[in-house]
N, C-alpha and C positions, 0 to 999 in steps of 0.2 A: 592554437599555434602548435600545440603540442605533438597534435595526428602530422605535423608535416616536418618534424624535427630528422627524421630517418632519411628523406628525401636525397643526401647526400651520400652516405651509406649503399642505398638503396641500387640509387642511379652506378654507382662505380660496380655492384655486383651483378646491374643486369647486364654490364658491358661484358665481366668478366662472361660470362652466359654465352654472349656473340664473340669469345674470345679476339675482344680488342685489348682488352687490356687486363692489369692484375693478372697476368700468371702466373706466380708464383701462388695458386689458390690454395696447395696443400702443405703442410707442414709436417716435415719429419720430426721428429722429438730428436733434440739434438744439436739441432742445426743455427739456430737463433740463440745462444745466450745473451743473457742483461749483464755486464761487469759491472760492479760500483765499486769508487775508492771510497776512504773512509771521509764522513762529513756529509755525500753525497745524496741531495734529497732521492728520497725513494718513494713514489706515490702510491698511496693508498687509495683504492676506488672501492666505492659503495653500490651494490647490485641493488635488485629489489629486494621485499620483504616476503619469505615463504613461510607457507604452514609446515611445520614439520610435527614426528612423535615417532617413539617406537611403541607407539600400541594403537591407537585410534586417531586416525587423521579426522578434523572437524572440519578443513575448509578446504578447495582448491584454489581459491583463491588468492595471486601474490598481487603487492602494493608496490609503489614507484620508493625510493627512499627516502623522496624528499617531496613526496606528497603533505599539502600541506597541514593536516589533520595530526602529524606525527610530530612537529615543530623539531623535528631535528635540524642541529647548526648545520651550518652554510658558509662556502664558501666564500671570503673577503666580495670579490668579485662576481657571487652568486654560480650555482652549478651550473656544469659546462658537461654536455652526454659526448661521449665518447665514439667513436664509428665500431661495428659490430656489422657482421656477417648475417645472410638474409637468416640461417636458420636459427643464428643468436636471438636476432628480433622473432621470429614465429614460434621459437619456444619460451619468447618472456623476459632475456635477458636486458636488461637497460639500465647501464653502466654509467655513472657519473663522478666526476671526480669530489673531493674531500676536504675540509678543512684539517682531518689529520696532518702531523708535520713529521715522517720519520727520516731520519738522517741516518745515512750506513755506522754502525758501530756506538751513536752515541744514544745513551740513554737517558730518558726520561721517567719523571717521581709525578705523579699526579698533577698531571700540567692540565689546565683550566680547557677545555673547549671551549665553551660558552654558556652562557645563563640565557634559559628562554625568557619573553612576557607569559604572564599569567597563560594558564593551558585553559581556553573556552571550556563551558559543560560538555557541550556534545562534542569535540575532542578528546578531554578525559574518558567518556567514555569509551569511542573509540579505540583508544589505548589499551585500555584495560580491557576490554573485548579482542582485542589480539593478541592480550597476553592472555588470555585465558584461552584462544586458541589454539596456545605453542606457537605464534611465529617465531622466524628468526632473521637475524641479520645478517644480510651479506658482504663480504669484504672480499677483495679482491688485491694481491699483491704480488708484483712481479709474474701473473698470469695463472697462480696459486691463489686457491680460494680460501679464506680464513676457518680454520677448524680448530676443535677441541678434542680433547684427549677421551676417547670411549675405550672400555675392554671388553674384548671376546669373551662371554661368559661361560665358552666350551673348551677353551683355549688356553685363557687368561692373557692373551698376546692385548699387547695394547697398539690401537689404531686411530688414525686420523679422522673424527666424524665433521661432515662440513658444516658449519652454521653458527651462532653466537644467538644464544636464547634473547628474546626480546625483554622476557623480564619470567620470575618467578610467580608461579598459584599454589600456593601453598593455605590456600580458605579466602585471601586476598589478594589482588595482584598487587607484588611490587616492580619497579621498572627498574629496569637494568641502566643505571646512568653513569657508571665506570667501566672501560674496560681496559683487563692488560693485557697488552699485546708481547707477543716472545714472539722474533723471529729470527728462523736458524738461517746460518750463514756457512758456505763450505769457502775456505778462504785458500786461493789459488799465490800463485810465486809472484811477483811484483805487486804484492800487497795488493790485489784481485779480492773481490769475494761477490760470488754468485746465492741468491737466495734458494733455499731448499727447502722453508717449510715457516706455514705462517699459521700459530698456534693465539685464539683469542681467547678468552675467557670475560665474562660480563658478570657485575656485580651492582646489587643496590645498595646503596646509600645515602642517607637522608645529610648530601655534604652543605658545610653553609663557608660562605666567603665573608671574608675578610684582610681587607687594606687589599683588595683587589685579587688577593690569591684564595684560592679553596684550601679549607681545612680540611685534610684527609684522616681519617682514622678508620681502616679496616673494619672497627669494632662498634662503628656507627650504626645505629638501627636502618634497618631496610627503609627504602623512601617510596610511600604510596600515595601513588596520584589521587588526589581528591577529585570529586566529580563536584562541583561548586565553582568550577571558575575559580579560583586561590591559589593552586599550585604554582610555584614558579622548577625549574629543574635546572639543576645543575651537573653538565656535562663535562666528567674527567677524563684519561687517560692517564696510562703509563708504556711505557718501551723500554723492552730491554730485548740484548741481541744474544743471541748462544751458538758457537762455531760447534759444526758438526760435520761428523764423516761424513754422511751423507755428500756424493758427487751430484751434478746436477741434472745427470740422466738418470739417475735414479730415484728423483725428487718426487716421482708421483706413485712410488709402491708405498707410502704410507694411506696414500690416500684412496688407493686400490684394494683393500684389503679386502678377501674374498673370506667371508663370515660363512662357515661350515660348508668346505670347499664337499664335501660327501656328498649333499644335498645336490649339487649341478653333477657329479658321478653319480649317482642314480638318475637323474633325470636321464641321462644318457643312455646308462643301459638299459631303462625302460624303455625309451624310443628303440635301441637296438634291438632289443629281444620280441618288439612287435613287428618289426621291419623283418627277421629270422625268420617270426613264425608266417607272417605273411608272402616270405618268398620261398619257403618250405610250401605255402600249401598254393601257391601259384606255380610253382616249376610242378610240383605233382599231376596238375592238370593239364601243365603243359607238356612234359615229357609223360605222363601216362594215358590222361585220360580224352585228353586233343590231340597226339599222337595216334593213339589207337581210331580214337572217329574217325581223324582222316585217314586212315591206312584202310578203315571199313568200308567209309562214302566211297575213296579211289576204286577198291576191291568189287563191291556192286557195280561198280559203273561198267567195271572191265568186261562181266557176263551180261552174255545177250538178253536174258533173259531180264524182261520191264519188272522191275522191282520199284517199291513204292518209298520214296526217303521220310525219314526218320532224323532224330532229335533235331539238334541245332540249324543240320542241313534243311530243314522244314521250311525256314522262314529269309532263305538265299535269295527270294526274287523281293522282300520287303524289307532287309536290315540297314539296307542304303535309302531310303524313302527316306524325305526332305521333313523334318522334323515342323511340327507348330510353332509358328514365331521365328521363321527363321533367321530373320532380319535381328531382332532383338538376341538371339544365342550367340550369332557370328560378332557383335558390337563387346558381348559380354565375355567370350573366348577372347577376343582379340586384346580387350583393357585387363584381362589375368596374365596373360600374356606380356603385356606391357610392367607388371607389376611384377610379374616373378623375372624378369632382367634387368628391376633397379633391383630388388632385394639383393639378388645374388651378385651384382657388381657393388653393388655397395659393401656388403659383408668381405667380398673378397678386398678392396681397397681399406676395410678393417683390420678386420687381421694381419695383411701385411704390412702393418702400422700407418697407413698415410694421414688416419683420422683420430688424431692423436687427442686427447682430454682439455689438452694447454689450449689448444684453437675452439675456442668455443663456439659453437653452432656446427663444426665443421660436416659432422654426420646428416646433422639436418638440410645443410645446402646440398652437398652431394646426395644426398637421396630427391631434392625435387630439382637436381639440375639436371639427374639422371632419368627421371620419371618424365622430363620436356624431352629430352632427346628420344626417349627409348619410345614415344606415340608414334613412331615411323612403325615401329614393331604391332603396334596395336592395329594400325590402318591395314598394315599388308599383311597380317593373319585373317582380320576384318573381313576381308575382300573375298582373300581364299575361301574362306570356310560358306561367304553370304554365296559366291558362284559354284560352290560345289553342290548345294544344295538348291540350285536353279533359281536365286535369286534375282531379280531383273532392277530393282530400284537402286542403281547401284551410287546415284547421286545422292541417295539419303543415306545409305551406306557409310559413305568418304564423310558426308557431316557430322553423323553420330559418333563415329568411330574418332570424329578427333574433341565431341564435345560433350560427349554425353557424361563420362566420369568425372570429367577435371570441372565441368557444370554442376553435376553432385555435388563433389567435394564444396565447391568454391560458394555454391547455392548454401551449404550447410556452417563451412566457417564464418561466412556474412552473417547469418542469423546467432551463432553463439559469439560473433563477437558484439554485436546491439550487448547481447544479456553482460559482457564485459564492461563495453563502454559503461553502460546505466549502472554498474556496482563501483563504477572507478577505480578497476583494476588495471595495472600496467600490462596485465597479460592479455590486453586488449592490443592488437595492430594495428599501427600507425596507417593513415592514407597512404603514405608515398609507399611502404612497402608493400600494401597491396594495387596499387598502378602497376610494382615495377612485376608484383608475381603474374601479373593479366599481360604485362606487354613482353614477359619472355615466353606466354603461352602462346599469344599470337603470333608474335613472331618468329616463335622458332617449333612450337607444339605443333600449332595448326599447322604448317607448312610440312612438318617433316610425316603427320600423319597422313593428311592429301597426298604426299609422295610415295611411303607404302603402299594407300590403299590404290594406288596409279598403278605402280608395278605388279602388286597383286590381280588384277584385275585384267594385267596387259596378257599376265603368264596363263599357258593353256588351264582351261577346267580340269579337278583334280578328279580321274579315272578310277571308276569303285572296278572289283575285278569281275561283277557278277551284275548283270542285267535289275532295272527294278520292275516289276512286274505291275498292268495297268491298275487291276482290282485287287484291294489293299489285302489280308489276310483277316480272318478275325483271331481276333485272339485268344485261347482258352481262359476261363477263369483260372486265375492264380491261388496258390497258396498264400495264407495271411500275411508269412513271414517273406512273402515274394511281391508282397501289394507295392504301388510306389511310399506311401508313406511309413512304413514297417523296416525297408529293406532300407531307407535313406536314411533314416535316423541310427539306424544299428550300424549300419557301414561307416558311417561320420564319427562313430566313436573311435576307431583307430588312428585315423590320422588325431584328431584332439588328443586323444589319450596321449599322444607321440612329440608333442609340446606344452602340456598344460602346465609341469614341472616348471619348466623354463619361462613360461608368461608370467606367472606367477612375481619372479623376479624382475621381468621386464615391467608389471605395474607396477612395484615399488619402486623402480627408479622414476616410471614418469610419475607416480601423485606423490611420493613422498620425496621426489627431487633431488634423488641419488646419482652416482655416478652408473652407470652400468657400466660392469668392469667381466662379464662373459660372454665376450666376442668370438673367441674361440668354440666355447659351449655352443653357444647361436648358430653357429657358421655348420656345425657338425647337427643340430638338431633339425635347420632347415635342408639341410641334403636329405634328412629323413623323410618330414616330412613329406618331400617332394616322392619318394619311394612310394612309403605309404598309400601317398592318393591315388599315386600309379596301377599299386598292386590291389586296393580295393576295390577301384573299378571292372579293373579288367575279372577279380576274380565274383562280383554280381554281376556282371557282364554277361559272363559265361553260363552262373548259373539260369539268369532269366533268359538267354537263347534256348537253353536246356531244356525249359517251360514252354519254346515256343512265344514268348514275348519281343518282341522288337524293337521294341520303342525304348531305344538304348539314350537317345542321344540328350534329353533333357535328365533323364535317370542319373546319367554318368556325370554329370556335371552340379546335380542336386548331393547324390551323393560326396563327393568329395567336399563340392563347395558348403552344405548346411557344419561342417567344423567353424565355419565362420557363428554361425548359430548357436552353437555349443562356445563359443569364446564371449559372446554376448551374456548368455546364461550365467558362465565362472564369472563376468564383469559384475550381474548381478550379484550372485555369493560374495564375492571379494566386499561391495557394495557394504553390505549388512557384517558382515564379519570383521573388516579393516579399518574400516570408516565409520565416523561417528557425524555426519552431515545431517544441520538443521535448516538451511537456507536451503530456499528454492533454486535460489541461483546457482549455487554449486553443485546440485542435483541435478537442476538442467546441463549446467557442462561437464559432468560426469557421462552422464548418457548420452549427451550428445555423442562425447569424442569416442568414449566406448563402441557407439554404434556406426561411426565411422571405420574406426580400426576391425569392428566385426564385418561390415560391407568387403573393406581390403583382403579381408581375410579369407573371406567368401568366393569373390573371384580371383584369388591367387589360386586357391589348391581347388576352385571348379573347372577353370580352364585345362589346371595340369591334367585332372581325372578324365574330361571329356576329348582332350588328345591322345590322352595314353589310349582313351577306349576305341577310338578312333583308330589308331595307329596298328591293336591288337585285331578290330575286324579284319581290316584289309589283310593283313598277314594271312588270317586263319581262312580266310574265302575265297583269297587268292591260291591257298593249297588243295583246296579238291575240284574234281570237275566237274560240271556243272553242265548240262542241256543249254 
């Protein structure tokens, strides 16, 4: 029952999809406050259970809250899951409400949750296997996640870290079976008060009851779960409120705290100073040494007399020859293509705040709401590129081009979600929200890619400026450092090198379940990159013309695209260096999703490189003249 609980959820955001309904999808930060008077219950909601650590992650694995292995209390009426946005659900979030009872203003002194029955053996153990992995606890309050007080060790600034330890390892695990919760309140004129910040802390103690109330002492020895079936646990609380400056747009710069902001400024100016040097040494070519050819090629042509061509101009009657696999290039262009106009509309509806932290999922919906629409993009570049290269199957074309990736993907999450289901992990996905991500593909992916690759295909074949000639060229033997595998691997290192800073911080927020909070940094690192791939190609491009090599067009696209192979690679290091993982399972969906995101990564910046290279033949062969 539980794979079909989303179903409701689900079904309202595929509508929003077909914009019938739910427009109001984005939220400004600002614009919704919660007022409470004083008395005013304030619910508390319980997320899943994450692995967290600042030093070695051992799991990726999160749990539901009220899975039943954890015997955590429960609501009178039993939990009740909350509705949550597609990409809340695909990144794991599942929200349930609480037997917590907070009232605005009043506080509480160790008030009873509840006494479990005995904890079975193999739930103790359990237990104590997820304290020993670092989980933690999620809480959720007034759209603020429960965190605790950490310090900048560079700084000494104190910030809001999110989470509430499951319990202490300290050679034993003990369980975390009190907590105090502090939450600040910014309190407005007609006795108003808006929450600003929800500060938890968890503590063990071995409490025991009596005449129906728990006796609390601070000073109580820590309470360890026996693995014997004998434990019983007793679950406390405390509340208390604290009125703070803090307004309530400014509720989430605690929780944003950008830990050694230096480290995102150098990652910058490294990508900038490759991006320099790479358009330093591509305008070179282009204002000196591609100026001067053509002014040479023009020059010979102009006297009578039969002169024999030379460098570049050598290989004019074969640089426009229809590449190997042309079908499979024009499929793979077209979906980087599709990919680099969510990235970059996404990023930009970032920055300009509309994907605000408080709206959970919200980045993740708008990236695969945008990735269904933008398959119009992938069919109708599709098309162009399969008829420019004399393609004739143009009905396998329009198929692949609307199924061949989102069938990847979709081929690849099915099978890492089995390895979820069989660990009974909540980060496994519900049935109904994968119906609803298959019925906005069909019905809105499939159709809008069929309609680019329509148009594409209607518009005239795209005009090389220089004839291909019937008998192919041969091609001289290369230089080593000019081989295809020598020059793709060396040239893939700039664009990586031009992000690697910044990934770095982008897997710590997905495995270690942070907030990413350098939207700004991202947004300036992906213009780079996109440079990068630009100016690498075009400048091996040029020099393998130079050589008399032709066979640009899987080159140019290898090249830029294996950065996706070098993101794979650091996914490995990161692997061994950050992570402490003993379970196959969490192995498996580590590399699974890594190698997903390296695929993404692949045909985002191979497509940019094999257009850019594209775009720079025709310019340069359209300048000289040619027999």
């Amino acid at each position: 029952m539980k794979l079909f609980t989303k179903a409701g959820s689900t079904v309202s955001l595929f509508l929003l999809a077909l914009g019938i309904s739910q427009t109001s999808a984005f939220y400004l930060p600002g614009v919704a406050p919660n007022d409470y008077t004083d008395n005013v219950h304030v619910p508390l909601y319980v997320n899943t259970l994450t692995p967290t650590s600042n030093q070695q992650l051992k799991s990726v694995l999160a749990f539901d809250y009220y899975d039943p292995r954890f015997h955590f209390c429960q609501p009178e009426d039993g939990p009740k899951q909350q509705s949550e946005s597609l990409g809340s659900i695909l990144f794991g979030d599942r929200i349930f409400n609480s037997p917590f009872e907070l009232f605005m203003g009043k506080d509480e002194q160790c008030k009873l949750l509840c006494k479990t029955s005995a904890i079975p053996e193999d739930d103790a153990k359990f237990i104590n296997e997820r304290i020993a992995d670092t989980y933690a606890l999620n809480f959720v309050v007034d759209g603020l996640p429960a965190a605790h007080i950490a310090k900048d060790e560079r700084t000494g600034d104190e910030y809001y870290n999110i989470g509430i330890r499951l319990g202490e390892n300290d050679g034993t695990a003990a369980l975390n079976n009190h907590y105090s919760i502090n939450i600040e309140y910014h309190e407005l004129p007609g006795n108003k008060k808006r929450v600003v910040g929800v500060l938890v802390s968890g503590s063990s103690r071995n409490t025991q009851i009596k005449d129906g109330k728990p006796v609390c002492d601070p000073n109580t020895p820590a309470f360890h779960l026996k693995e014997d079936g004998s434990s019983e646990v007793v679950y406390t609380y405390s509340v208390s409120w604290t009125s703070s400056p803090t307004v309530w747009a400014t509720r989430w710069d605690n929780y944003l705290h950008v830990v050694d902001p230096s480290i995102h400024w150098f990652s910058l100016v490294n990508s900038i100073v490759i991006v320099l040097f790479l358009t330093g040494m591509v305008g070179m070519i282009l204002l000196r040494a591609l100026h001067k050819d053509i002014s040479r090629y023009n020059a010979v042509e102009a006297q009578e007399d039969v002169q024999e061509d030379y460098g570049w101009k050598l290989v004019h009657g074969d640089v426009f020859r229809a590449p190997a696999r042309p079908m499979l290039l024009s499929v793979m262009v077209g979906s980087g293509c599709q990919l680099v106009a969510m990235a970059a509309l996404t990023l930009v509806f970032a920055v300009l705040g509309f994907l605000s932290p408080s709206n959970r999922g919200a980045l993740a919906t708008v990236m695969v709401i945008f990735f269904m629409i933008f398959g119009s993009i992938s069919g109708f570049v599709s098309a162009r590129i399969y008829k420019m290269n004399g393609g004739e199957k143009w009905k396998l074309n329009i198929l692949l081009a609307a199924t061949m990736l989102p069938g990847i993907l979709m081929t690849t999450f099915s099978g890492l979600n089995f390895f979820l289901i069989g660990s009974k992990s909540s980060g496994a996905v519900p049935f109904g929200t994968m119906v609803a991500v298959i019925g906005i593909w069909l019905l809105i992916s499939v159709p809008l890619s069929a309609t680019g690759s329509y148009f594409g295909f209607r518009k005239g074949k795209i005009e090389h400026p220089v004839r291909t000639n019937q008998i192919p060229r041969q091609v001289p033997d290369q230089p080593f450092y000019l081989r295809p595998l020598p020059s793709i691997f060396m040239g893939a290192i700039l664009p990586f090198g031009s992000i690697f800073l910044e990934l770095y911080f982008i897997m710590n927020s997905i495995w270690f379940h942070r907030i990413y909070y350098g939207i700004g940094f991202l947004f300036l690192v992906f213009v780079v990159l996109i440079l990068t791939c630009s100016e690498v190609t075009i400048l091996l491009c040029y020099f393998h013309l130079c050589s008399e090599d032709y066979h640009w067009s899987w080159r140019a696209f290898m090249t830029a695209g294996a950065a996706g192979l070098y993101v794979f690679l650091y996914s490995t290091l990161y692997y061994f260096t950050k992570l402490d993982i003993n379970s196959i399972t969490s192995t498996v969906l580590y590399f699974g999703y890594s190698g997903i995101i390296s695929l993404l990564c692949s045909l985002l910046t191979g497509s940019v490189g094999y257009l850019a290279c594209l775009v720079f033949l025709q310019k340069i062969f359209a300048s000289i003249k040619v027999d």
